[in-house]
Every structure is written in C-alpha cells, then in structure tokens.
N, C-alpha and C positions, 0 to 999 in steps of 0.2 A: 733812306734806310732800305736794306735789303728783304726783301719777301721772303720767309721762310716758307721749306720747301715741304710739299704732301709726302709723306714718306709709308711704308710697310715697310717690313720683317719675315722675308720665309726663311724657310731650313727645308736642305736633304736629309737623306735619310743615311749618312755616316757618320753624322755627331747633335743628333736629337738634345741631348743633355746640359750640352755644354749653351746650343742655341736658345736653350728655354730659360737657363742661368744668364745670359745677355737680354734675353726680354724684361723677365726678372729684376734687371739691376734698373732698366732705360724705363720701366714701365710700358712696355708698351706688349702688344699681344705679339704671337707668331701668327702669320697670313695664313687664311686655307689656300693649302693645295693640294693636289690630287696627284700622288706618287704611286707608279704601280707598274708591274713587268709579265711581260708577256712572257705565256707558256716555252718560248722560243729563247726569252734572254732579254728583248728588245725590252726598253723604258717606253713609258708611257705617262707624259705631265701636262695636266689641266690646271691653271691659274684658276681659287676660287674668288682673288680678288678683283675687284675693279683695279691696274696699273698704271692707266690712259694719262700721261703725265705727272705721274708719281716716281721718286727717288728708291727704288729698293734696296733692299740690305739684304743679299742672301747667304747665308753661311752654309759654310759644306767646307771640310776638310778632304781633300784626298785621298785618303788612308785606304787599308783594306777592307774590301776588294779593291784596291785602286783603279781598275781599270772601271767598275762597274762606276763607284764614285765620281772618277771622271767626266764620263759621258752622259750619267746620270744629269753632274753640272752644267754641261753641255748643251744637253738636252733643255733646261730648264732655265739660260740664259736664254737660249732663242725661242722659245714659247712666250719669255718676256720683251723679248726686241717685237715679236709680231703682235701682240698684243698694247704696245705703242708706250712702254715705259721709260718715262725721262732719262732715265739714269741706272745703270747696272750695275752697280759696287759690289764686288765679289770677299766675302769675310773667310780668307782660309787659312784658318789660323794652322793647317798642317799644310804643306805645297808637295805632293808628289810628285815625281821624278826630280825633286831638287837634285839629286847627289849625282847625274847624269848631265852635269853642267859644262860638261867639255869634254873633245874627243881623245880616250885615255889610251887609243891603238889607231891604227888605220883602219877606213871603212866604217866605222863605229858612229854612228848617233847623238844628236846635242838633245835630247829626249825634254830636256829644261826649257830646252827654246822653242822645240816643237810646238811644248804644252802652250808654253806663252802664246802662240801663233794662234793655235785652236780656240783660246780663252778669248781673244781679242778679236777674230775673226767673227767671233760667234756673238760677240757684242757688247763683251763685259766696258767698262769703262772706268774701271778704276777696282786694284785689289787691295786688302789689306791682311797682312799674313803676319808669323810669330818665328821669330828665331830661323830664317832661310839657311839653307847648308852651305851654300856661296852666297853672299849678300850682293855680287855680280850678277843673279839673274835679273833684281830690279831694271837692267839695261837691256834684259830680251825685253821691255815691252815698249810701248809707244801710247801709252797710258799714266796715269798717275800712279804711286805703287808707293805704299805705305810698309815695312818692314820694321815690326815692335818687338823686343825685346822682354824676354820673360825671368831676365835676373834679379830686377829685383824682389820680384813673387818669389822664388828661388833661397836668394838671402834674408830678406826676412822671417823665412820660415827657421833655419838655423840660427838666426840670431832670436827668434821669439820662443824658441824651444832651450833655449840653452847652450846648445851643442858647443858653441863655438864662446860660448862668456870662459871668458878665464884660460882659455885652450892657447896654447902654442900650435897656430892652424897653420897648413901649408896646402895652397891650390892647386891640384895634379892638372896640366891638360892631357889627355891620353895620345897628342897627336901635338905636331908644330903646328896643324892650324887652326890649331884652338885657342893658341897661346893668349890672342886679345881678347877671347872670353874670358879665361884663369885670370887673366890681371885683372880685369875690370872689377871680379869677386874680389880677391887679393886686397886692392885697394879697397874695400867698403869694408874686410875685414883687417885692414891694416898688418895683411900677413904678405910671408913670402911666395914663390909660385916655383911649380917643377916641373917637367918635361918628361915624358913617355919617348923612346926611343921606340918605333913602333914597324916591326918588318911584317908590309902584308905580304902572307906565302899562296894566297889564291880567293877567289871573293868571299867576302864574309866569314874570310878566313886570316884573322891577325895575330903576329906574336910579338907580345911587347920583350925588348931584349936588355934594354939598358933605361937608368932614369939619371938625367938630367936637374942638377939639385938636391940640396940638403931636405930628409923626409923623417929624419931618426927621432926618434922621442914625439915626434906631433901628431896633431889629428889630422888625417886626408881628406881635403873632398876632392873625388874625381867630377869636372865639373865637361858635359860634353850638350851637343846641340840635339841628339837622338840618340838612342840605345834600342838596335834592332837587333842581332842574336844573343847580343852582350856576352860573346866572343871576346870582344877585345878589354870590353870594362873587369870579367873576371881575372883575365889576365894580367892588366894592370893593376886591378888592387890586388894579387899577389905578391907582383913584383913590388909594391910599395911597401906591403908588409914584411915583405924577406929583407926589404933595406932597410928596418928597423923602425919604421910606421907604428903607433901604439893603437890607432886604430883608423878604421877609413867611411866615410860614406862617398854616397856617387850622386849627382843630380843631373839631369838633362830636361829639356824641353820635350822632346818628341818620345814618346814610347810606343816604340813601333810595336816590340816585342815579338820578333816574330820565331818560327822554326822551337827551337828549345829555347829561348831564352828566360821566360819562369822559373824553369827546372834552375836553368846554369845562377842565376840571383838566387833561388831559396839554399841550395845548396853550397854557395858562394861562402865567401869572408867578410863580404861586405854588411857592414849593420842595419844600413837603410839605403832604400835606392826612391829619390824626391822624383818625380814628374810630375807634370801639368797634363790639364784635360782635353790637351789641342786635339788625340788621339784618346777616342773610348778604353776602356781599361779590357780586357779579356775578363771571364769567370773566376780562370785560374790566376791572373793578375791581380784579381777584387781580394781574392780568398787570401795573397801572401802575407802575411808579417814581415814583410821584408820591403816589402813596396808602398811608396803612400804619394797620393797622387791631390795635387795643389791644382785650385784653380785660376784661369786666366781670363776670366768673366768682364771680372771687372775694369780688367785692363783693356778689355776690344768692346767693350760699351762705351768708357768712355773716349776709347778713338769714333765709336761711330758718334758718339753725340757731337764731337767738335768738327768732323766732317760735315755731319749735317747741317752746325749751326755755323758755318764758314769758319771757326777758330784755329788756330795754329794746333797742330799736333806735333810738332817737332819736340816740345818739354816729352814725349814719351819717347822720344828714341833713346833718352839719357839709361 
C-alpha cells in the first residue's frame, strides 16, 4: 500500500478567493507566505512553511496584471524548488497567454509555449488548469497537465434555475472553434446548436456577419471559453436576435473583462452573462445585474484530492 503524501496549499496573490473556497471545500488551511513587491516592481517570496519533501498545491491564475501574476508564479515556484519541495503542482485554473498558441503572421511568437517553457523550467511538475483556449497546449509541456472543464458548473446552473425547463433552446458558438464546446451543452440540453459566422477586422476587434442554423423562436445560449471586450459576444447576441431569437443568454469560463466590456454587457441585449471564479470579478463587474459569476471550487478540489490520493481524475474531464 502506497504512503500517502505530506501535502500544503498556498496561493498568489491574483485569485485569493477563489484559493480559500478550495481550502474550504479539501479542509485544509492555506500555507503562510510572505508575498510582497519592491518600490521598483520586483516580487519578493518567503515560504513561511516548512516544504522539505512535501507535495504543494499552489494556485495562482494568470489574469490581470498578467505579466505581474506570471512572474510573481515564477518567482514562487523556485523559492519552492530551493527550498527542497517534493512536488510542484501548479492550480491555474486561468492560463495566460493561452490565445497566443501559434504563429498567426511571420516573425510572431508562440507566447503559450514560451510560458510553458518558463513554468517547467522553473520547476513546476505538474499543472492543472480549466477550460484552456487550445487544448493543444497540454503538448507544450513535458509534465503532467490536467485540463478540466467547467460545463457542467455551467449547465447546471441553467438547468437549476429554469432558464432552459420547457424552452425550445438552441446553443450559439460565436466561432467554428467553439463548435465542440456548443454541442457537448446541446447534448445535455437535448437542444440543437448554431454557428456565428465571425469576420475578425483587427484585434479584439470582431464582427459577426452571418449565423449558421435555425435560432427563430428559441432561447440563445451563447456558450464561449472567455469573454474579454465582449466585442464579439454583443455582436453576436445581436445578430441572433435580429434572426428572430426570443431571447439570449451568454456563458463563458473565463471573464477576462477587460477594456469596456462591463459597459458593452450592461448596455447589451443579453439577459445574463454566467462566468466562473477562475478570474476575480472587477468592482464594476461585482456591481452588474447582468453578470453572475459561478464557482469552480469544487471542481479543482476535488482534482487535487484525487491527485494527491493517486486516484483517476479522468471521470472530470467528462
């Protein structure tokens, strides 16, 4: 019989919230550590735990400031590597620079594979993240690499609210590569699925021109993997509703929210816009009636619990 392993729990300091709702659920405390930045910029992290052959769990999502977030992680894998910890498993339940996963021009950047490079160099040994933008980065690394899914957090929440009992639903993806997200709702809602015909005219800058699929008389969910200016989300649930949509919600995983996109959702067509905790909420995000944000706690506790106790985690990739 296998020796269960000494384990701790820290967190950075880009999603406090979401890492104390994981201690929370596993019981167990969050580790001291001593997070803090110099007059100049630079991070500065002191382990206040003993590590010394112990399994950590540190969660830290990417997000904004991404780059601080980063290197903050960076910084606080290798203060764990010298400090002489078993095992580095990295909880990011947000991964930035996902969408930088190939090179879109010449001379341009795999920014995706970079990170992986950094994360793995610096010591990590295993990550586990939520909803990736390519599910191809899992092959930047040379690590173990866990990617969970946060739809059915997602679907349960419309189906325990109502929205969709009795409805004539139909799943929009705003994009052809989202299409095997949309179906996989589709089929748990036993609905059809439609297509956004989607011309991007410059970065974070798209316009949906055509839809693909019958949308007349049903409910919309536009169902996408992040929603960062939600540029394209308003535009699509326009264009669903000009093609005779009775009405539309939108849910994503990732709420970047960045630039105007508050404004463009309160102002919008859309009724409800669902996200997850993988990204902190803004003020002006916390404040909208229009946005409500689900958690995914319990879903990456218990990936760490069955990590930690050797068990299969593959039942959560469903």
């Amino acid at each position: 019989m296998q020796r269960k392993r000494d384990w701790v729990i820290l967190t950075g300091t880009s999603n406090p919230g979401l890492a104390q709702k994981i201690c929370d659920k596993l019981e167990r405390p969050i580790g001291a550590i001593d997070l803090r930045r110099f007059s100049d910029g630079e991070n500065f992290v002191e382990i206040k735990e003993n590590v010394r052959g112990r399994a950590v769990y540190l969660i830290q999502s990417t997000c904004a400031p991404v780059n601080d977030s980063l290197m903050e992680l960076l910084v606080m894998i290798d203060a764990l590597k010298r400090a002489s910890a078993k095992e580095i498993n990295l909880v990011m339940p947000y991964y930035g620079y996902s969408r930088q996963d190939r090179k879109v021009a010449p001379r341009t950047p795999i920014s995706a594979k970079l990170t992986a490079d950094l994360l793995t160099v610096a010591g990590a040994t295993r990550v586990v993240s939520v909803d990736l933008h390519a599910g191809q980065i899992q092959g930047f690394f040379n690590i173990p690499f866990d990617n969970l899914y946060s739809l059915p957090v997602i679907a349960k929440y419309f189906e325990d609210t109502g929205i969709v009992k009795g409805e004539d639903v139909v799943v929009i993806s705003p994009d052809a590569g989202g299409v095997e997200r949309a179906r996989a709702l589709a089929k748990r809602f036993n609905s059809t699925v439609a297509i956004i015909d989607k011309r991007r005219i410059g970065p974070n800058v798209a316009k949906a021109m055509n839809i693909i699929g019958d949308v007349t008389g049903k409910t919309a969910i536009i169902i996408d993997d992040m929603i960062d200016t939600a540029g394209t989300l308003t535009e699509a649930a326009n264009a669903v509703l000009d093609h005779g949509a009775k009405r539309v919600f939108a849910a994503a995983t990732h709420g970047v929210l960045s630039g105007p996109a508050v404004e463009r959702i309160n102002n919008s067509r859309i009724e409800k816009v669902i996200l997850t905790d993988t990204i902190p909420l803004s003020e002006a995000a916390k404040k909208s009636t229009r946005i409500e944000q689900l958690t995914v706690a319990p879903l990456l506790a218990e990936a760490i619990h069955r990590i930690h106790n050797y068990d299969s985690v593959s039942s959560l990739f469903t």
